[in-house]
VEXDREN-2710 file (C-alpha; in Angstrom, 1 decimal):
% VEXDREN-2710
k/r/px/py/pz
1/UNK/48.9/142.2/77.3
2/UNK/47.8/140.1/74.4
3/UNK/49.2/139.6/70.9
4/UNK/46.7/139.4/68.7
5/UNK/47.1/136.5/66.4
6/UNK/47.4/138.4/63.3
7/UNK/50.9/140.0/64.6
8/UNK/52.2/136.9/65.8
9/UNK/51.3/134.9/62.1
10/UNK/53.6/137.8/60.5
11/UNK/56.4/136.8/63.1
12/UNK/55.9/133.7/62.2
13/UNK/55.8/134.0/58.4
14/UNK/58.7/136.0/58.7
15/UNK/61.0/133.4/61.1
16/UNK/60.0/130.9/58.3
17/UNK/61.0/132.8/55.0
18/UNK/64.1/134.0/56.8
19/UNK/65.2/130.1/58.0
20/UNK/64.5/129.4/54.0
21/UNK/66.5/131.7/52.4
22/UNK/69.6/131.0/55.1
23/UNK/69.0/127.4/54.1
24/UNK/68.6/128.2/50.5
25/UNK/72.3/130.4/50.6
26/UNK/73.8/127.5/52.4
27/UNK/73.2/124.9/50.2
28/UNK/73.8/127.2/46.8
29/UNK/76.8/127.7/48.4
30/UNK/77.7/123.7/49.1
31/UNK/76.9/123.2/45.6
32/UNK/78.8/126.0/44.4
33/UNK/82.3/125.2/45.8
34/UNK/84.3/121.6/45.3
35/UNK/84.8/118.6/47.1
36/UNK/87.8/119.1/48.9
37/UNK/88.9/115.5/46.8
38/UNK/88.5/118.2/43.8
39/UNK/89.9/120.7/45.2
40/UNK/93.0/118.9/45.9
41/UNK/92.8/117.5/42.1
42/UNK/92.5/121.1/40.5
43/UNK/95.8/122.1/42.6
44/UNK/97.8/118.8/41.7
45/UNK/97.0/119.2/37.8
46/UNK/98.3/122.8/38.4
47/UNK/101.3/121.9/39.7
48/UNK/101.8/119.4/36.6
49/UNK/101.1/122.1/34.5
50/UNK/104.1/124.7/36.8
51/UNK/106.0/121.6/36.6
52/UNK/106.0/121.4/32.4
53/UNK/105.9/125.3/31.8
54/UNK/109.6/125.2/33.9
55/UNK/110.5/122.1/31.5
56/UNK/110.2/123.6/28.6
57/UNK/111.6/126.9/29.8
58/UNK/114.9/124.9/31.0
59/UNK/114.3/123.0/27.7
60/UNK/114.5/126.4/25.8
61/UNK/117.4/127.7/27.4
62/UNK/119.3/124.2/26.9
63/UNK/118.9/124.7/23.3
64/UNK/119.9/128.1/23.0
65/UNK/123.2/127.4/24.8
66/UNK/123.6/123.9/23.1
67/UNK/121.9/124.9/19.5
68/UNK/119.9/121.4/20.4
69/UNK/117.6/119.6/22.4
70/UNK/118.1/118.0/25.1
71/UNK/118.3/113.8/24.4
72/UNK/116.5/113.4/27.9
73/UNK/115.4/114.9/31.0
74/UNK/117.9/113.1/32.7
75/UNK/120.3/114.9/30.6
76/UNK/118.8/118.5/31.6
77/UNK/118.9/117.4/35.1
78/UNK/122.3/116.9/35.2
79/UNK/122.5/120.7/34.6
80/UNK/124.0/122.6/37.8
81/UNK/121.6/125.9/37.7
82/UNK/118.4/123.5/37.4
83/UNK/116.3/122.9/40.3
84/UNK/112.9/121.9/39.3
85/UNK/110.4/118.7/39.8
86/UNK/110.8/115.9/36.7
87/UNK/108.1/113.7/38.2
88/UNK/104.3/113.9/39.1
89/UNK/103.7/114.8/42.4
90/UNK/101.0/112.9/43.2
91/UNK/102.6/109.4/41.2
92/UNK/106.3/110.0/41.5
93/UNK/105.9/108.7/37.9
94/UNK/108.6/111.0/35.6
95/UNK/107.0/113.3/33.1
96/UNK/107.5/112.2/29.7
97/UNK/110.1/114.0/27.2
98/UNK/110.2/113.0/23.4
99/UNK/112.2/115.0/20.9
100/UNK/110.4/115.1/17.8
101/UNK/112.7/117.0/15.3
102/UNK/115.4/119.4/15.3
103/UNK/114.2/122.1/17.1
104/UNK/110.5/120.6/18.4
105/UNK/109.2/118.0/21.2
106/UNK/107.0/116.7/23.7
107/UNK/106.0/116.9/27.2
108/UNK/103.3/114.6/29.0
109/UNK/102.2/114.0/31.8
110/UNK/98.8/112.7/33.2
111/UNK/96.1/114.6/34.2
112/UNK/93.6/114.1/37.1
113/UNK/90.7/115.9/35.2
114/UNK/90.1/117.8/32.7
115/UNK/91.0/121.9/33.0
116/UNK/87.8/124.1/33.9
117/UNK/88.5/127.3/33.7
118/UNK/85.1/128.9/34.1
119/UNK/85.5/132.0/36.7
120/UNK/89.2/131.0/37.5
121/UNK/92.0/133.1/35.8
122/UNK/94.6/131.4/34.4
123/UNK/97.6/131.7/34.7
124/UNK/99.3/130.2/32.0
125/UNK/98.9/130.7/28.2
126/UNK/96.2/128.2/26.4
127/UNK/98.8/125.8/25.0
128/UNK/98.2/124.4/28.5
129/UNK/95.3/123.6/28.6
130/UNK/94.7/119.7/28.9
131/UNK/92.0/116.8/29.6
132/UNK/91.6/114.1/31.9
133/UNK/94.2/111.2/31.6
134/UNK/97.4/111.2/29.5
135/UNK/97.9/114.6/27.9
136/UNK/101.0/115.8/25.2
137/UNK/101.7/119.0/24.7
138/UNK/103.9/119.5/21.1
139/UNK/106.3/122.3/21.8
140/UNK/109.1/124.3/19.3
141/UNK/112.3/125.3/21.1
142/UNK/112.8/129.0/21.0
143/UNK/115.9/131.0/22.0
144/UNK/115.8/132.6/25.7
145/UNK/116.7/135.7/25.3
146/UNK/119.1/136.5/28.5
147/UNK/122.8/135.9/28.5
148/UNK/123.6/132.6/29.2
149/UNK/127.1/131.7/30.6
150/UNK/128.3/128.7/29.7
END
């Protein structure tokens, strides 16, 4: 029995545009997704940015038990219910503290790129958000509002 050559032309046309559009998906996807060197970027500036949120919590609660900030995170380390990271994780390098005035500061640290948010959620307010390099984030002291024993 014979194919004719019309039926085997379909097959044909039909292996080819289905090997295209697998192709096509693979690739969109490739260039969809980051490098794994990117990757591992995103998640290290997200820990920086865990890392500072938890400073200036413990900064916060430091001030409302002490009515003042912190002279240094050395100081705040020293404190017995603290157990958080003071340095980059990537760098080892300390994050930067620097009181500004009574009851406001400073936090930096250094940022492998700059924060893309687009189709991520976030979890973290906007005062977070940061650039590529050395990045300060201004901050007010506020009371925490649980009991703290002394």
């Amino acid at each position: 029995m014979r194919t004719s050559s019309k039926a085997v032309n379909i097959r044909l046309i039909v292996a080819i545009s289905f090997t295209a559009a697998v192709v096509a998906v693979v690739i969109g996807g490739i260039l969809l997704l980051d490098s794994p060197a990117e990757e591992r970027s995103r998640r290290l500036d997200e820990r920086r940015v865990s890392d500072l949120r938890e400073i200036a919590y413990e900064v916060d609660t430091f001030w409302t038990r002490e009515g003042m900030l912190p002279p240094s995170l050395e100081e705040l380390s020293n404190e017995e219910r603290i157990v958080r990271e003071l340095a980059d994780p990537e760098t080892g390098a300390p994050y930067e503290y620097r009181v500004l005035g009574d009851n406001s500061y400073e936090l930096c640290a250094v940022f492998a790129s700059e924060m893309d948010v687009r189709g991520r959620d976030v979890p973290y307010e906007y005062v977070w958000f940061h650039g590529a390099g050395r990045q300060c984030f201004q901050l007010t002291a506020q009371d925490v509002e649980r009991v703290i024993d002394r």
